[in-house]
Structure formats: C-alpha cells, structure tokens
N, C-alpha and C positions, 0 to 999 in steps of 0.2 A: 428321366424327368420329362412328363408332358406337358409342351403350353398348347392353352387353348386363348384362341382370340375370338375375341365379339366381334359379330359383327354390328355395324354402327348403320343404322339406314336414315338419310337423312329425306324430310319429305319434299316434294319435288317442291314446292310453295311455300311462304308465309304463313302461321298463324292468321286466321282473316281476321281484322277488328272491326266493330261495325260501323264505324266509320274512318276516312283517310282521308288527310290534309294534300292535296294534290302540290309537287313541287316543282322547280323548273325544268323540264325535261321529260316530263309525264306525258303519258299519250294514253286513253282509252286500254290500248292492245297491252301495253306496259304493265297498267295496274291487273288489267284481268290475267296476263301471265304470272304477275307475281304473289298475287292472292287468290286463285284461283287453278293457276299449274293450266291457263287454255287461252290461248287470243281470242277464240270466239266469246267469250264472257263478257264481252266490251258490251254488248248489247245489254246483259245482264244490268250491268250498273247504268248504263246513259238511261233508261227505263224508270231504274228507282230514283233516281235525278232529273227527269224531266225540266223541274225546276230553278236545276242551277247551270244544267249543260245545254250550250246550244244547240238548236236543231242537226246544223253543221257536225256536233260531235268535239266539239273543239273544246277546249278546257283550260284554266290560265292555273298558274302555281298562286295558290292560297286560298283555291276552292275546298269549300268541305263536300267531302263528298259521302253517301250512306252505299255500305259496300254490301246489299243483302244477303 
C-alpha cells in the first residue's frame, strides 16, 4: 500500500483587501508584514494615506486604511 501526502504550502501573508480597518495594536510595520509578507511596505501604505496617517507615521485603531 502507497500513501502519498500533499503537500500544503501556506502563503507567507494575508489575502490583501483593499482596504483595512486599523485595530489596537497595529503599527505601520505590522500591517505591511501581514499583508504584504515585508516591514518595508509600511511606506507603501502611509503614501496611499497621506490623508488619514500622520506625518509622524502613527495610526489609531478605527483608521480605515487603503492597502494598495
């Protein structure tokens, strides 16, 4: 009898949606790790939010954010 096993690869990130509700504990680095699979991403998004993120970088839990 031969088994054979899958293998399962799972991807290093989230599905990205294109946009995220920022919640308590979020940091820039955070979201771009987890929707992006890279801390340098953080620039990516504080960019397409100029609008809602501070100069600063800083962010509060209920920001909508567009994750491009």
């Amino acid at each position: 009898e031969r088994s054979e096993r899958k293998r399962v690869t799972e991807p290093l990130h989230e599905t990205r949606p294109p946009t995220y509700v920022v919640v308590e504990g979020d940091t820039l680095y955070k979201i771009a790790l987890r929707f992006y699979g890279r801390t340098s991403a953080w620039k990516t998004i504080r960019d397409a939010n100029k609008a809602v993120i501070s100069t600063d970088g800083r962010i509060n839990a209920g920001q909508k954010l567009v994750l491009p």
